[in-house]
C-alpha positions as CSV (number, residue, x, y, z in Angstrom):
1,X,4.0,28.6,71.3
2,X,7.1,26.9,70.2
3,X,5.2,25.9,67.1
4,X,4.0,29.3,66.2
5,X,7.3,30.5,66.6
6,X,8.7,27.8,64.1
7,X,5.9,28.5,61.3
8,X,6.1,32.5,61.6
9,X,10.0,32.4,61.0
10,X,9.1,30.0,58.2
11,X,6.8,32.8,56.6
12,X,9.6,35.4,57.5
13,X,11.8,33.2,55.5
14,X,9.8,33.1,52.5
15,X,9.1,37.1,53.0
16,X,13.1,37.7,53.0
17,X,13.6,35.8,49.9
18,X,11.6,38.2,48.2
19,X,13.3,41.0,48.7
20,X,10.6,43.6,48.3
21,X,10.4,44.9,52.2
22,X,12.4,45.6,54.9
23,X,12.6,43.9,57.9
24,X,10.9,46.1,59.8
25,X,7.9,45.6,57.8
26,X,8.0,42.2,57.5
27,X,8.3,41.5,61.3
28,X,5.0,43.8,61.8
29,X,3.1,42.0,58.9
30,X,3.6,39.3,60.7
31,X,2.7,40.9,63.9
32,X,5.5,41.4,66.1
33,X,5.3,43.8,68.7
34,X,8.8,45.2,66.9
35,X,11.3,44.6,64.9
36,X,14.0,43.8,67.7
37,X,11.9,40.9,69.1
38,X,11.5,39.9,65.4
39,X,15.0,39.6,65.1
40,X,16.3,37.9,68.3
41,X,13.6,35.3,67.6
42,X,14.9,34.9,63.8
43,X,18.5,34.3,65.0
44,X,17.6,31.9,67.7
45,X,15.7,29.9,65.0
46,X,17.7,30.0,62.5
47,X,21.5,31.0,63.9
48,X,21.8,34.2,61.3
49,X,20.3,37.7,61.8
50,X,17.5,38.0,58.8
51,X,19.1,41.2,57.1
52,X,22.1,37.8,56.7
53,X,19.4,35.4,55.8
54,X,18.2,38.1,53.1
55,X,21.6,38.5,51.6
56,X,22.3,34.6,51.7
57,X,19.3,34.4,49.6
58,X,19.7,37.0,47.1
59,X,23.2,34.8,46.2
């Protein structure tokens, strides 16, 4: 599972940098049962919140 986990927020990641959708929609592309499981998952992974990740990226 831990695996999944790893690549889906590595998809997310790429999603974010594109800037084109919100984070709602990106977490149920990716098939998350919502967008607040989506997130708690993204900052355990990755230590930032993915609207932060977004921003960091658009720098």
């Amino acid at each position: 599972m831990e695996l999944i986990h790893i690549f889906l927020i590595s998809e997310a990641k790429n999603l974010l940098r594109l800037k084109e959708k919100r984070i709602a929609e990106i977490a149920f592309q990716l098939d998350f049962e919502n967008a607040s499981y989506f997130t708690r998952l993204f900052k355990k992974q990755t230590g930032m919140k993915p609207m932060e990740f977004k921003n960091m990226s658009l720098n």
